[in-house]
C-alpha angles and dihedrals in degrees: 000000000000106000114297096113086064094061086038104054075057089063099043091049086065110091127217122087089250087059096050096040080053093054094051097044092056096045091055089055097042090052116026094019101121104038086049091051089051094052093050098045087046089053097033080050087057098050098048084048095058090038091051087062094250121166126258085252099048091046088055095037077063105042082044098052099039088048093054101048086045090050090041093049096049089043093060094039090046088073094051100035108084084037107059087036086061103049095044089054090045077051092058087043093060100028095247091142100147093067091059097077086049095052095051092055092043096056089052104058096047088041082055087044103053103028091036089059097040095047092041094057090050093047080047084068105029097099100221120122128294096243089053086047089050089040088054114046092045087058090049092057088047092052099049091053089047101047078051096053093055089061089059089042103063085066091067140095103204097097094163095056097053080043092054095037086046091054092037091061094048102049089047096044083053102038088049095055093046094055091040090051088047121019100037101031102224120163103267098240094063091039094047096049095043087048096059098045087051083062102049087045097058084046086050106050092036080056097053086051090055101052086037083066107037100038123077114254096265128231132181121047133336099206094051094107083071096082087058076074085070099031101048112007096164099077087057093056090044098056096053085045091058093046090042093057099038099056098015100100089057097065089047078061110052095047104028118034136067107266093056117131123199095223095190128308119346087332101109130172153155116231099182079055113042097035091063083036097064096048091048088056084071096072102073099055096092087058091049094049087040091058092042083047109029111021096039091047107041100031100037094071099046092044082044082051096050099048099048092061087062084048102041095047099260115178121254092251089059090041083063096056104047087047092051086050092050102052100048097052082044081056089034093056098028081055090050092045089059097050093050104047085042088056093038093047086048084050098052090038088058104034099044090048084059096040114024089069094057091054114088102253098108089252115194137203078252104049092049081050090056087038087052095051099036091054083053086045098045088051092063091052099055090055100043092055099046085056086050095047092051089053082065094056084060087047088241087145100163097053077054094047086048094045092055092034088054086045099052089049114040086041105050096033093047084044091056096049097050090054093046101046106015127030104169084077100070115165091016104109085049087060096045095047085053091046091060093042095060094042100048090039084062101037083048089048100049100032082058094038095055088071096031098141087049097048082044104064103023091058087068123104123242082215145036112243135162116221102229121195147127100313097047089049089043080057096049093053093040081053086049100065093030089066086046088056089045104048088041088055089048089052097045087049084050097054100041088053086057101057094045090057090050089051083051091057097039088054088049097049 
């Protein structure tokens, strides 16, 4: 929502299938990169692993490994994500440009702080070996810097150079296994899970390059989105809900049904569930790529129209109008979402029964089942938060607070009874939970939308007042001591400028 949809709109207005096919390549990366590059180093993981001649339980102690740091690192970014978004768009808004470089390194290393020392303490008491805990933490902390970047990135214009770090990565992640599996003959399991951290690492610091050189050298204070926690909570919470309820079940799974492994130590998984659950996941990319293209691009003008009427004094009559425009292309690309990710969902569901058995996954008649359900489940979902992330566009942040809260909950709970009490319905309460969420997201959107003018101005404060609590003072004391830091720095460079001019005059005398 800061401003891709504008370069991209430049590369969709070009004709020609190669340069469509171009603009949605590089929004998939741009926007879903990481996390697909997690997913195909995870199943091309798997399937080194198998080729290098692992065991089963060295095959499942990786995929087991690799899926909870994944999991952990999105869990702790998830509460930071839609803030700092947010405040770096509010930043553009106003042209502070210069606090956005701050912020980003400011969120990291928070980010480091809490989910380092939280992660570090479970790996602690994991009882794998030393070398895995090391392996993985390392690739924690990688993974939080780099699910922060992306936010940054999307601000961005230079699309070839994401798509070439992204490939990069992926061709290194995969070359370096290889040589560790076989050259160097290293158990799978340490040359598979250094491998893949290598990856994320060159994408990582490639990353950091990018945003050095496009950003504007930063001054003021790092920890000042803080304050976005007061002023606006609920996209903290959202954020979490949405995470909760995306990769929750999975969890449920792993600790509480019946085809949960303890894998070894506190490292638990289920194979016949995660495995379908990871290529489900696939489906919804074409409608995460649809809403950053289409809707963006088509929607955002017409929603940018509408809201500087109200701004630049329009009458009520053009007001009207341009309420009237907005909201039928919204219907108009909320409509062609659904189709898509319905034909793209009916498309995975046929092709992956006929090719995922003949993979060498040890694909069942129930895991195509879970896989089945899950890619139903993982449709209602995509629209459902697309409609929730358009709420937001409106600032209707508490129908958004109440979708992902519905979703967390129904999601997770109806996930837990089912494994409980009846385990013949695996993959059900996801797709009930996603189910909800579409529905209240939308009931939420148009029931807001139907007095949209009204919620409009009436939202708006009489007066202008800044929300003040524990995050903005735990802002004003980290500045503080920031300032400290800096003015003792400055002293210290002032004195040792003058004793170096003193030497200078001692040696010309």
């Amino acid at each position: 929502m800061a401003g891709i949809g504008f370069e991209l709109k430049k590369l969709f207005s070009r004709k020609g299938m190669i340069a469509t096919i171009r603009a949605y390549s590089y929004a998939a990366v741009v926007c879903a990169g990481p996390m697909i590059l997690g997913f195909l180093l995870l199943l091309a993981s798997m399937f080194m692993a198998d080729f290098a001649g692992a065991s089963r339980h060295s095959r499942e102690l990786l995929v087991t490994i690799l899926t909870h740091t994944l999991l952990a690192s999105l869990v702790v970014t998830s509460l930071f994500s839609m803030i700092t978004t947010r405040f770096c768009a509010d930043m553009i808004y106003e042209k502070k440009y210069s606090l956005l470089f701050p912020s980003f390194f400011g969120s990291i290393w928070m980010m480091l702080i809490i989910g380092g020392a939280g992660y570090g303490i479970f790996l602690h008491f994991s009882g794998v070996k030393l070398l895995y805990r090391v392996i993985s933490w390392v690739f924690f902390m990688v993974l939080i810097v780099v699910w922060t970047q992306i936010n940054y990135l999307t601000m961005l214009k230079d699309f070839k150079s994401i798509v070439l770090a992204f490939s990069v990565a992926v061709a290194a992640a995969l070359t370096l296994g290889a040589v560790l599996i076989w050259v160097f003959q290293i158990e799978a399991v340490a040359a598979m899970l250094s491998s893949v951290t290598a990856g994320y690492m060159i994408m990582m610091l490639w990353y950091f390059g990018i945003i050095y050189k496009s950003f504007p050298e930063g001054f003021g204070s790092s920890v000042r989105f803080l304050e976005w926690f007061d002023r606006i909570p609920q996209l903290g919470f959202a954020g979490f809900f949405v995470t909760a309820g995306l990769f929750g079940h999975l969890l449920i799974m792993w600790w509480f049904s019946s085809l949960s492994v303890q894998v070894e130590g506190l490292f638990y998984g289920a194979p016949t569930y995660d495995v379908p659950a990871i290529f489900a996941f696939f489906s919804i990319l074409i409608s995460t790529v649809n809403f950053t293209t289409s809707v963006e691009t088509r929607f955002y003008p017409r929603y940018k129209e509408y809201f500087s009427l109200f701004n630049d004094g329009g009458s009520i009559e053009n007001i009207d109008e341009a309420e009237q425009n907005m909201l039928h292309v919204l219907s108009e690309e909320l409509g062609y979402l659904s189709l898509k990710q319905l034909f793209s969902t009916l498309v995975f569901i046929i092709l992956g029964t006929i090719i995922l058995p003949n993979l060498a996954l040890g694909f069942n008649s129930e895991m195509l089942r879970i896989y089945r359900t899950l890619c139903v489940g993982y449709a209602f979902y995509a629209i459902g938060n697309c409609v929730m992330l358009i709420s937001q566009y409106f600032s209707d942040l508490k129908g958004a607070l109440i979708d992902t809260a519905v979703f967390a909950f129904v999601s997770n709970a109806a996930t837990l009874l089912l494994a409980l009490f009846c385990d013949s319905f695996y993959g059900i309460g996801f797709v009930i939970g996603g189910m909800l969420f579409c529905v209240v997201s939308c009931i939420n959107l148009f029931g807001y939308l139907k007095k949209l003018k009204y919620n409009v101005l009436s939202r708006q404060p009489m007066f202008l007042s800044v929300r003040r609590g524990f995050f903005t003072a735990l802002a004003d004391r980290l500045d503080q001591r920031v300032l400290r830091l800096q003015e003792g720095r400055r002293q210290a460079d002032e004195e040792s400028e003058i004793k170096s001019g003193k030497k200078a005059e001692r040696k010309a005398e």
